[in-house]
C-alpha positions in Angstrom: 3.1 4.2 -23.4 5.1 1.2 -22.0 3.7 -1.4 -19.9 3.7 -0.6 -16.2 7.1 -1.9 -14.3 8.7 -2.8 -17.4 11.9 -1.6 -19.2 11.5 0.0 -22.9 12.8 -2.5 -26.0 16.2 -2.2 -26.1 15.9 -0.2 -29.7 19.3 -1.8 -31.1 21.5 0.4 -28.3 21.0 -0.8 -25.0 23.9 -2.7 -25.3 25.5 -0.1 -25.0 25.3 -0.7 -21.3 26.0 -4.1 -19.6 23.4 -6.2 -19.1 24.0 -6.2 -14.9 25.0 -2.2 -15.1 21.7 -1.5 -16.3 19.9 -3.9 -14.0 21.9 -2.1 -11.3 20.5 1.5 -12.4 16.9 -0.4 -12.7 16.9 -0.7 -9.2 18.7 2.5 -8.4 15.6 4.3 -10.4 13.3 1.8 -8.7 14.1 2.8 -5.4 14.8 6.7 -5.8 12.5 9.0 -3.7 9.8 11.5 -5.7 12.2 14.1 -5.8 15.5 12.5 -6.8 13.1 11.0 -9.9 11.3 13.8 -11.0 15.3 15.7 -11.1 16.6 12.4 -12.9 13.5 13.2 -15.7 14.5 16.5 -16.0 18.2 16.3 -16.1 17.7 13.7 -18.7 14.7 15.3 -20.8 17.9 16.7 -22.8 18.8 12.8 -24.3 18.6 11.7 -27.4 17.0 9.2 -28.9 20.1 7.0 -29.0 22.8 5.8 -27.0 22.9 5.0 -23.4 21.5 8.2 -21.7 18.3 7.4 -23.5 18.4 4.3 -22.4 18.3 5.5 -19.0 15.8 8.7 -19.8 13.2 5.7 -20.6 14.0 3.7 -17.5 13.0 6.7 -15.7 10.2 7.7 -17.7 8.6 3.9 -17.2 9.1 4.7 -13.4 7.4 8.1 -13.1 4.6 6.5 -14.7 4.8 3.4 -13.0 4.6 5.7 -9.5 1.7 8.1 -10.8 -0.5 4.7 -11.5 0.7 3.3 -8.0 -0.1 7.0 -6.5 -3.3 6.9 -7.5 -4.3 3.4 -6.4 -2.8 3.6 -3.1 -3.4 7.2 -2.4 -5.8 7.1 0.6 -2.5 5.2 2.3 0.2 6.8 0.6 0.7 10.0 3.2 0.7 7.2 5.9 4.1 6.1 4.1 6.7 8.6 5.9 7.6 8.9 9.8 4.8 10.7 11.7 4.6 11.7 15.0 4.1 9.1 18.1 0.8 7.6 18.5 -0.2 8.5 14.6 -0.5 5.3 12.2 2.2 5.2 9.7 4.4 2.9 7.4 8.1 2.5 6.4 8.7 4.2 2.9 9.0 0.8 1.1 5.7 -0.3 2.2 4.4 1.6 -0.4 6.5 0.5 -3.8 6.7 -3.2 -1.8 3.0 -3.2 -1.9 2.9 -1.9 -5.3 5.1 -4.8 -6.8 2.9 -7.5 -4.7 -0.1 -6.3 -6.5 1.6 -6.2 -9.7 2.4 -10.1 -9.2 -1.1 -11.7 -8.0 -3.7 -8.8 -9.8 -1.7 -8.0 -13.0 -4.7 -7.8 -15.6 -5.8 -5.3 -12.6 -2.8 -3.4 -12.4 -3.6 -3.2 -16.2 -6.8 -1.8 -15.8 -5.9 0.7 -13.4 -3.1 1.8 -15.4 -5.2 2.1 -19.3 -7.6 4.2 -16.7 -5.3 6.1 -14.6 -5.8 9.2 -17.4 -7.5 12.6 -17.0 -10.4 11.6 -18.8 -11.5 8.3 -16.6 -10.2 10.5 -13.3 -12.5 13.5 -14.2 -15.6 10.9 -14.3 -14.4 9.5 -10.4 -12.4 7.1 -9.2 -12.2 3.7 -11.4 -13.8 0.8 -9.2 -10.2 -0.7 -10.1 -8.4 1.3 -7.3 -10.6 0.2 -4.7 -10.6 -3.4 -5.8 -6.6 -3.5 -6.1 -6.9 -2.2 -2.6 -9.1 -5.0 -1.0 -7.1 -7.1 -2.8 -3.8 -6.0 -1.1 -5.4 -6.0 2.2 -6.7 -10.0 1.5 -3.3 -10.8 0.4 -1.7 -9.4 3.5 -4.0 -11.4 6.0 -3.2 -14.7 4.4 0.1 -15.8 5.7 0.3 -18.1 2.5 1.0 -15.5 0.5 4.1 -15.1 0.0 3.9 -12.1 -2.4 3.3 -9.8 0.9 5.9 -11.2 3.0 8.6 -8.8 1.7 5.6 -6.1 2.8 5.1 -8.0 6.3 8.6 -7.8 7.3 8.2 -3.9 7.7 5.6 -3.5 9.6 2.2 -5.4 11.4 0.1 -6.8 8.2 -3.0 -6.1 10.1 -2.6 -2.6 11.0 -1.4 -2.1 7.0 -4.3 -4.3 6.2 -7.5 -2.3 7.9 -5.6 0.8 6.7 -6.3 -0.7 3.0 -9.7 -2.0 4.0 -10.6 1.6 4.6 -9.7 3.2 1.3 -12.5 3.5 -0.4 -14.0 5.6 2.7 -10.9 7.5 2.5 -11.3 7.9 -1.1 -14.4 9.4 -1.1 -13.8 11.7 1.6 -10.8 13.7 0.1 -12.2 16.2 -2.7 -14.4 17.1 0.5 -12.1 17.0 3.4 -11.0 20.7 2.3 -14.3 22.1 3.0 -14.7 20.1 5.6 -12.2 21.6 8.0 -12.5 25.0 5.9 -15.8 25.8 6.8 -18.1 22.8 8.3 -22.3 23.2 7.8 -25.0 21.0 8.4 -24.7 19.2 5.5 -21.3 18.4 5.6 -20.9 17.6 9.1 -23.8 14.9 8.3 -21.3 13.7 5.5 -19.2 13.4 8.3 -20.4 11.5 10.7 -22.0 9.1 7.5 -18.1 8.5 7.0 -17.3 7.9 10.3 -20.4 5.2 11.1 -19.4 3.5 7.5 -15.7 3.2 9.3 -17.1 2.2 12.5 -19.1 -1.1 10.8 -15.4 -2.4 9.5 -14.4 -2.7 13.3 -15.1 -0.6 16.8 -11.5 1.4 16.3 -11.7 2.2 12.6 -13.3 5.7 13.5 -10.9 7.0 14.7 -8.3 5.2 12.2 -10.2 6.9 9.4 -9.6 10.5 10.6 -5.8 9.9 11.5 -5.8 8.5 7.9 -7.3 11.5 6.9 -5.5 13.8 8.4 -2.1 12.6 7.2 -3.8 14.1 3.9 -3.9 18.0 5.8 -1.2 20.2 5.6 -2.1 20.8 9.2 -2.8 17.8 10.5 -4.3 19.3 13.7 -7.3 20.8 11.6 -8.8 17.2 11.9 -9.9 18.7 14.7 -12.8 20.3 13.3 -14.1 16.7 11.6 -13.7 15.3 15.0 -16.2 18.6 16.4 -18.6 17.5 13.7 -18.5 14.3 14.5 -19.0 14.0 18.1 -21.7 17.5 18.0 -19.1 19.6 19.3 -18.2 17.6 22.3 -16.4 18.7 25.7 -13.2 18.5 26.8 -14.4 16.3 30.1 -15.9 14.1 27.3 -13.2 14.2 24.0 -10.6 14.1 26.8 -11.7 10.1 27.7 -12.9 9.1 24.2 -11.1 7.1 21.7 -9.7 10.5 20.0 -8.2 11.5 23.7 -4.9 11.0 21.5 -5.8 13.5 19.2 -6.5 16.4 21.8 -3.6 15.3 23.7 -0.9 15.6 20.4 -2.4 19.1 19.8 -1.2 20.1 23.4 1.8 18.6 23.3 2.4 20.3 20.0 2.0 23.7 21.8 4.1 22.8 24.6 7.1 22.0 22.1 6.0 25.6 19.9 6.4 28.0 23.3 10.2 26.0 23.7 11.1 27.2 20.7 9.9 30.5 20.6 11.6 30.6 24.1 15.2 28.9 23.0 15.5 29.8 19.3 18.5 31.5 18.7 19.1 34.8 16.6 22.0 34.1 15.3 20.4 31.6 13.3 19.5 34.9 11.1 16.1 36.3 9.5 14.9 32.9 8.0 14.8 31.3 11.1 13.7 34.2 13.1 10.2 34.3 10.7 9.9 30.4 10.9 9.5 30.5 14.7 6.9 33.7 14.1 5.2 31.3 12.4 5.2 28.9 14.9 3.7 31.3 17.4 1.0 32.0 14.7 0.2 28.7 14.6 -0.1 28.2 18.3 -2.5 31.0 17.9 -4.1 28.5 15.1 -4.6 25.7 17.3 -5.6 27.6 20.4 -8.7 29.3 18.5 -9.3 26.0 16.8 -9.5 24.2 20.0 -11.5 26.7 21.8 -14.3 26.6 18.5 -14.0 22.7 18.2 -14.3 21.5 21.9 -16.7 22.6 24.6 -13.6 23.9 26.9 -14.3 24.4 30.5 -11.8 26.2 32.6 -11.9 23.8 35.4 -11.7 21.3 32.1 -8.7 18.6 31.9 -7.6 20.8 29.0 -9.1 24.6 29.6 -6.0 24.8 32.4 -3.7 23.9 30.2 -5.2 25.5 27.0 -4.7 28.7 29.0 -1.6 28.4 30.3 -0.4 27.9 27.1 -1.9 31.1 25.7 -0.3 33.1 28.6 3.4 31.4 28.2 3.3 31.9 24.9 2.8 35.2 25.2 4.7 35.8 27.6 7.7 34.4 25.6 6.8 36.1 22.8 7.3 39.5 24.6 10.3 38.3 26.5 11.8 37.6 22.9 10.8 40.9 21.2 12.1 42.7 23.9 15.4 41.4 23.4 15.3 43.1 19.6 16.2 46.7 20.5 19.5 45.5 22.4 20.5 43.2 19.0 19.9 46.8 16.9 22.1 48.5 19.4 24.9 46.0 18.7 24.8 45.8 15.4 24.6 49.9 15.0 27.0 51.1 17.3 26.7 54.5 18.8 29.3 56.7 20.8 28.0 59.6 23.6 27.7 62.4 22.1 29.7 64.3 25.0 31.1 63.6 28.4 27.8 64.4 29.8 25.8 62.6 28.3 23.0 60.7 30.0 23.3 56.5 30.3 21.5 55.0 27.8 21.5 58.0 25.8 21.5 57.4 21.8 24.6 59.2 20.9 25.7 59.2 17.8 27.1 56.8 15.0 30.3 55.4 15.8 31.7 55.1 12.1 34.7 53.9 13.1 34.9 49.6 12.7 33.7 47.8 9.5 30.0 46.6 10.6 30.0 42.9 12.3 28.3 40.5 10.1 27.5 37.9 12.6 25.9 40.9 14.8 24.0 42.0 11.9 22.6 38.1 11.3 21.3 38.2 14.9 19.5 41.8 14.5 18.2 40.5 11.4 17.0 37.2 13.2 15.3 39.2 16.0 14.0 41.7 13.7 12.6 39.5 11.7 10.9 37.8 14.3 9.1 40.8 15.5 7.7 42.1 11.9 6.6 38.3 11.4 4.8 38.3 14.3 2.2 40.8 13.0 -0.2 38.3 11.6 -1.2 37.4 15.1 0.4 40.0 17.9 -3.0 41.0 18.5 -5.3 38.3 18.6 -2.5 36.0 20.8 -2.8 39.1 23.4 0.8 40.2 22.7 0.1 42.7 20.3 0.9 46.4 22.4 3.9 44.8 23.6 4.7 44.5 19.6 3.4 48.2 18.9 6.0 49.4 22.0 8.5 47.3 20.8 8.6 48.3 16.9 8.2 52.2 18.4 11.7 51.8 20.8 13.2 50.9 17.6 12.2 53.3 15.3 13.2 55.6 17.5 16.5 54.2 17.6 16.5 53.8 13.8 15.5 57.1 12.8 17.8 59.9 14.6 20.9 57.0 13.5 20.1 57.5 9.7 19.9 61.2 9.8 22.8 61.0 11.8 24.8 58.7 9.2 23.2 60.3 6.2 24.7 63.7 7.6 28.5 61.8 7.5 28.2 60.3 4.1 26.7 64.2 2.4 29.7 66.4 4.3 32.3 63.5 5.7 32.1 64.9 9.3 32.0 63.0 12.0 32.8 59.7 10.3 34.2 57.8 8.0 32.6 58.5 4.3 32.1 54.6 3.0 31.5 53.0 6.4 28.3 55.5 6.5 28.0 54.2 2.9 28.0 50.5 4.8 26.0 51.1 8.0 23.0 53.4 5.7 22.1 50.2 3.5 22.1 47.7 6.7 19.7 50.7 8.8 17.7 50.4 5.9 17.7 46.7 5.5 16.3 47.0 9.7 14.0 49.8 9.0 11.9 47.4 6.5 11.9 44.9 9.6 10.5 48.1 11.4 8.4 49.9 9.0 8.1 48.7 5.5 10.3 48.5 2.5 8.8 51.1 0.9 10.4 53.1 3.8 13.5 51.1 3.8 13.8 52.0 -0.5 13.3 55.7 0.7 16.5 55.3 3.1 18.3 53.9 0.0 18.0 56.4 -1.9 18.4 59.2 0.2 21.5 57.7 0.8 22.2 57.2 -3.3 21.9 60.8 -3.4 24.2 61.7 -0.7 26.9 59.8 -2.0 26.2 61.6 -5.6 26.5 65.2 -3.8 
């Protein structure tokens, strides 16, 4: 392996490329996000060992590893490095790779070290010693303003707040291979793990508690489980109580998080189609989430500054939810149009299948969206309190569905009524609906029902 930040030996062919064209792709691969570089290595795992792609593959390959070493290091601060909502800590992207090249320049024998140890053999034994050194280092070198290898770091952002982020990573560090289990499923033992954590954070300075589970929970995929460390923390505390502590913030993001979920269950659009219709299912199921969570992490009182609001939310949300799923039965109207079967026929009678225009594409994208929305919604219909409105709903449907592909199925076997291959059309899209409805397995029985009648 190369040395860290450098460039591989020019092997007789990197002149292939000019001198300030390859320093200008040296940056370019310096600078690239994660994503672009890992695509860069695998578009260019193809190259030779000559000419100038390869001289390019190992500019990149130097990088990646460059970045894993970095990533390592600086990993306790490293999900702090993207935008985050209001009031959470975070960094401009550069901090990170800024940082990086500061330590590189005042600790290199220790950018060495962490790099000859950054392997799966020294990992599986714990973290090096190196990685927290580097980061005490970093946070020294930022709080002397004679430094001048942070100032390119201290232009982005407040040294300080960077600094006591860094000051904290070896707490950090050795709460991540248990922060899973932690907001998983807390016991005694780990909630005493905990709150050890939190009083080692609290001797750095008064605020670092609270710092050190924001840090942490930038490592979450839900960020509002924190929640639970919080509970464990403070012995289950009440809202009165959590409400005017020092992780009010917290609480408060959670709520406000709910309030922006019910607006977008209430305003989504389903024309947007079926992807976006199960995206904001899931958003009501995480509402659902983060209700429960609240309810089994705080001591909620009803008269509480948050037990109002935690259950008005719960009845808004449901409330939209149903509002939303009623709306489903009039988008499977549209997009399977029906004529009356006679003159006197009753309003808002079924009829039967008007096979007479080709089907409406953008119609069919909104049933989709609002069907999709309903079947996505049946990992939580029941515990959000929404969940008979869902079993009502899915019933009008089917009975929409089901007498419309008989009724189509009758056209496409004998041709009466209807137009043969529009049938043809309008059978495959029922059946698309019906799996919204049912289940596919009921939607591949529609299908080939319909394969059969077209054989006959």
């Amino acid at each position: 392996m190369t040395s860290i930040g450098h460039a591989r030996p020019f092997r007789g062919i990197m002149a292939a490329i000019a001198a300030h064209k390859m320093q200008m792709i040296r940056t370019l691969v310096e600078t690239a996000p994660d994503a672009a570089l890992r695509s860069l290595e695998l578009a260019l795992s193809g190259a030779g060992g000559q000419g100038s792609l390869a001289a390019v593959r190992g500019l990149v390959e130097d990088e990646t590893a460059n970045r894993f070493v970095r990533n390592n290091v600086l990993a306790p601060i490293a999900p702090l490095c993207v935008a985050r909502r209001e009031g959470q800590v975070d960094f401009p992207a550069p901090v990170l790779s800024r940082l990086w090249r500061a330590l590189k320049s005042v600790a290199p024998e220790g950018v060495q070290e962490a790099s000859a140890k950054c392997n799966p053999w020294d990992l599986e034994q714990g973290t090096p010693e190196i990685f927290d050194e580097l980061c005490k280092t970093a946070a020294a070198g930022l709080r002397d303003p004679d430094n001048a290898a942070f100032d390119s770091v201290r232009v982005l952002c407040d040294p300080e707040d960077l600094a006591l982020c860094l000051q904290l990573a070896p707490i950090v560090r050795s709460c991540l291979p248990k922060l899973s289990e932690w907001v998983s499923r807390m016991s005694g033992e780990r909630a005493a793990a905990a709150r050890l954590a939190y009083r080692d954070a609290c001797r750095i300075s008064d605020d670092a508690g609270a710092l050190l589970l924001d840090i942490l929970s930038a490592h979450l995929p839900d960020d509002w489980r924190i929640l639970r460390v919080i509970s464990a923390v403070m012995d289950r505390p009440s809202d009165r109580y959590l409400a005017s502590s020092e992780f009010k913030d917290f609480g408060e993001r959670i709520l406000d998080d709910i309030d922006a979920s019910i607006v977008r269950v209430e305003t989504f659009n389903f024309a947007d189609g079926e992807k976006v219709g199960r995206e904001v299912a899931q958003v009501a199921h995480k509402v659902q989430l983060q209700i429960v969570e609240f309810q089994q992490s705080v001591d909620v009182a009803k008269d509480g500054p948050w037990g109002k609001r935690l259950a008005r939310h719960k009845q808004v949300m449901a409330k939209a939810c149903e509002v939303r799923m009623e709306q489903a039965d009039k988008e499977l109207e549209r997009a399977l149009p029906t004529r009356p079967i006679s003159m006197m026929g009753k309003k808002g009678g079924r009829g039967a299948a008007k096979l007479t225009d080709e089907p409406d594409e953008a119609q069919i994208r909104r049933a989709q969206g609002a069907l999709a929305f309903v079947a996505e919604l049946r990992s939580c219909a029941d515990k959000a309190g929404y969940g008979t409105t869902r079993t009502k709903v899915l019933e009008k449907l089917n009975t929409r569905l089901d007498p419309y592909i008989e009724d189509v199925l009758h056209v496409a076997r004998t041709g009466e009524g209807g137009d043969t291959a529009l049938a043809v059309k309008y059978l495959n899209i029922a059946a698309g609906f019906i799996a919204y409805t049912r289940d596919e397995k009921t939607a591949e029985i529609v299908r080939r029902r319909a394969a059969a009648a077209i054989a006959a």
